[in-house]
C-alpha positions as CSV (number, residue, x, y, z in Angstrom):
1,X,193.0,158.1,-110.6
2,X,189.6,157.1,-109.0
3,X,189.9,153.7,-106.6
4,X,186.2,152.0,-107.4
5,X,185.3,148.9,-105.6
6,X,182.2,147.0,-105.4
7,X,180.7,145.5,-102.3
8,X,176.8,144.0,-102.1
9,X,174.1,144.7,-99.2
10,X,171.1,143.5,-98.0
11,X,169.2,143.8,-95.4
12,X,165.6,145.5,-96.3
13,X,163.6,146.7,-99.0
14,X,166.0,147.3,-102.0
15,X,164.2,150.2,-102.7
16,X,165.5,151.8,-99.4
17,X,168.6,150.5,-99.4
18,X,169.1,151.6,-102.8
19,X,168.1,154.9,-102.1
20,X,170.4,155.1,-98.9
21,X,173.7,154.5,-100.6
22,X,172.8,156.5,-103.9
23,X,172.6,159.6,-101.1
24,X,176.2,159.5,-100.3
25,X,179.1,161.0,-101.7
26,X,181.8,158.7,-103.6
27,X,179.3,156.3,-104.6
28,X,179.6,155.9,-108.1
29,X,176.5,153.4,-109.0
30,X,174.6,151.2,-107.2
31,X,172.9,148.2,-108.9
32,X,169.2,147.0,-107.6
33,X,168.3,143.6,-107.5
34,X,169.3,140.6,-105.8
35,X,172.1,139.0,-105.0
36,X,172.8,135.1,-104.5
37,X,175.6,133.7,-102.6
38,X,177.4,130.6,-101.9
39,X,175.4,128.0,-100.4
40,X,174.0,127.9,-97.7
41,X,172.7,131.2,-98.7
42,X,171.9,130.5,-102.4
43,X,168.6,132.0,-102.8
44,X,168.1,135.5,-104.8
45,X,167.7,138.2,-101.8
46,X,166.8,141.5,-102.2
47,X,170.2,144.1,-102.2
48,X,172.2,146.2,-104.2
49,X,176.0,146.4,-105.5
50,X,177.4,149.9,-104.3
51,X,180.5,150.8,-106.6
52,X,182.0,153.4,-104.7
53,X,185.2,155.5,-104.8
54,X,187.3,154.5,-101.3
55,X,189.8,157.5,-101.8
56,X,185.9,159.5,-100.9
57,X,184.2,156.7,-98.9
58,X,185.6,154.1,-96.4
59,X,184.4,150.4,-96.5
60,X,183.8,151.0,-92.8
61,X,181.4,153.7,-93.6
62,X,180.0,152.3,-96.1
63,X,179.0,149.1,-93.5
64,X,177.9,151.9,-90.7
65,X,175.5,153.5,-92.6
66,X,174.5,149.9,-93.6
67,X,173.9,148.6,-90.4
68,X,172.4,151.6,-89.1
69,X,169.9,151.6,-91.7
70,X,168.2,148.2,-91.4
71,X,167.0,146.2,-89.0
72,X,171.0,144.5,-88.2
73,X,170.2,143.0,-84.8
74,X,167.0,141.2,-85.5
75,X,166.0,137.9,-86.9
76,X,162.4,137.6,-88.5
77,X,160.4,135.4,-90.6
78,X,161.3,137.3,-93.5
79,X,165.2,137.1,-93.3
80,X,165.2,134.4,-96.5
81,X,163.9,137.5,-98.7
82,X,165.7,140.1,-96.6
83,X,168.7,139.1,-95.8
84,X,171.4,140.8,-93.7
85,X,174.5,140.5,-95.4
86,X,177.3,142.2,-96.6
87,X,178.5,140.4,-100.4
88,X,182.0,140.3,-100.8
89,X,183.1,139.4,-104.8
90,X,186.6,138.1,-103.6
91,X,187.1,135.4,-100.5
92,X,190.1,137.8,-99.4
93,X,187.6,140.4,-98.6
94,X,185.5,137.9,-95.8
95,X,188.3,138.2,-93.3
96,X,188.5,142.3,-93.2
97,X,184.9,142.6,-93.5
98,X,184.1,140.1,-90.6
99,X,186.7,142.7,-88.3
100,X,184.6,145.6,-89.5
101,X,182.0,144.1,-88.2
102,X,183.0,143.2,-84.7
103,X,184.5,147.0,-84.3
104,X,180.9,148.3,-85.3
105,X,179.1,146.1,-83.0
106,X,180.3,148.6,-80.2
107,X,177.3,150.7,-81.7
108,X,174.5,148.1,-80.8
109,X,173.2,146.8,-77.9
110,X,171.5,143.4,-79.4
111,X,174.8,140.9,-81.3
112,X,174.6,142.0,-85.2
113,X,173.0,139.0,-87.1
114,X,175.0,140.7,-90.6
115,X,176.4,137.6,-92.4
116,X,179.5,138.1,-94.8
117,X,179.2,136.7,-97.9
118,X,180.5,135.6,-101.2
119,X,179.2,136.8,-104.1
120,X,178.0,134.4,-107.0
121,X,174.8,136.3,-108.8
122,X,172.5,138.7,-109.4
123,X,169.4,139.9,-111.0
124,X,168.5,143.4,-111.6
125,X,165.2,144.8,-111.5
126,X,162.7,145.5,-113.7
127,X,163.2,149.1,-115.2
128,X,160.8,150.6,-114.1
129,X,161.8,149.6,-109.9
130,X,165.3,151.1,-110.3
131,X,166.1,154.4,-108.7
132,X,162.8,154.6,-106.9
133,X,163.0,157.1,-104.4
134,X,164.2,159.5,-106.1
135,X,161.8,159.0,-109.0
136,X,159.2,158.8,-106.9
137,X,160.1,160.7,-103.3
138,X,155.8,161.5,-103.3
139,X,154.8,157.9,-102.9
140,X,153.6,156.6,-99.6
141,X,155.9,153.7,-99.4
142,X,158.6,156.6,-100.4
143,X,157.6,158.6,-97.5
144,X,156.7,156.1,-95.0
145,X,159.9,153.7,-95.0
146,X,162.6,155.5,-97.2
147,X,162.4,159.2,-96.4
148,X,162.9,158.1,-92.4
149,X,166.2,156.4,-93.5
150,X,167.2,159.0,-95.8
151,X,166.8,161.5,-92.5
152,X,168.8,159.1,-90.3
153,X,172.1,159.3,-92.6
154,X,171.2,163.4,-92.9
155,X,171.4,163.5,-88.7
156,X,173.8,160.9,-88.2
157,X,176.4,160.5,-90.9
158,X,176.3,164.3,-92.1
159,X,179.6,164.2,-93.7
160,X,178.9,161.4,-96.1
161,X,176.2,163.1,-97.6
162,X,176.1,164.0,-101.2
163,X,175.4,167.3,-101.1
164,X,174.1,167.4,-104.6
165,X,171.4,165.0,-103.1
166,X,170.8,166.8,-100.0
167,X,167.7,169.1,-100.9
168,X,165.7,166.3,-102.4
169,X,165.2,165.0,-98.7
170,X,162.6,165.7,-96.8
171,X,162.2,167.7,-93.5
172,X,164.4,166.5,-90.5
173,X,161.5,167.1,-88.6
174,X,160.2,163.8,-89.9
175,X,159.8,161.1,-87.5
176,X,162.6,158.8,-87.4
């Protein structure tokens, strides 16, 4: 029997991050759109909802790749649509997260500005936005700010790849 749990990210472009998480093995969906939380952060920002199999896929992973794969250490002007946060759908979860956190902050030099939050909506996107990398790998925002990412997780996090996935990306060579 399959463990599934749901957690929510943001931190970019949902396109990319989106595409990031649907490129690793044990994740079983992942939902585009944008997530609200509890105030004070209770404005729609763009993220996904990875379900994902944790008997394949640690939340600790998960979180790595996450942080690795956005801008985690840097505070702009655009944070309020772009938010850096890790959704949580049950306030038991906050605690555990917030530890994952601190371990993983070993791996940056600049403090993590990730905020854990609770959960309380979301919007999908329109149709025709969901799943866009890999419907449209060809497209210069595609190749320009996903494919890099999509190359970071192939040279860093190797065995979390989905190797179903694995020759839709392009060259290594790329720069990252």
């Amino acid at each position: 029997m399959q463990s599934i749990h749901k957690i929510g990210f943001g931190g970019g472009c949902h396109w990319c991050t989106e595409a990031v998480f649907q490129s690793l093995k044990g994740v079983t969906h992942v939902a585009q759109g944008f997530i609200a939380a509890t105030e004070p952060e209770s404005s729609y920002s763009e993220a996904v909802i990875v379900s994902f199999n944790e008997d394949q896929l640690s939340l600790q992973e998960l979180i790595s790749v996450h942080l690795h794969t956005h801008n985690s250490t840097a505070d702009h002007s655009l944070r309020t649509k772009y938010r850096s946060a890790v959704y949580v759908f049950d306030e038991r979860e906050i605690l555990g997260v917030k530890d994952i956190l601190k371990s993983l902050q070993k791996d940056f030099v600049d403090p993590l500005i990730t905020q854990v939050l609770l959960y309380t909506d979301f919007k999908a996107s329109e149709v025709q936005y969901r799943n866009y990398y890999y419907s449209n790998p060809e497209k210069p925002f595609c190749e320009t700010y996903i494919a890099p990412k999509l190359n970071k997780i192939k040279l860093d996090f190797p065995d979390l790849i989905d190797q179903e996935k694995i020759n839709t990306y392009p060259s290594s060579s790329q720069k990252l």
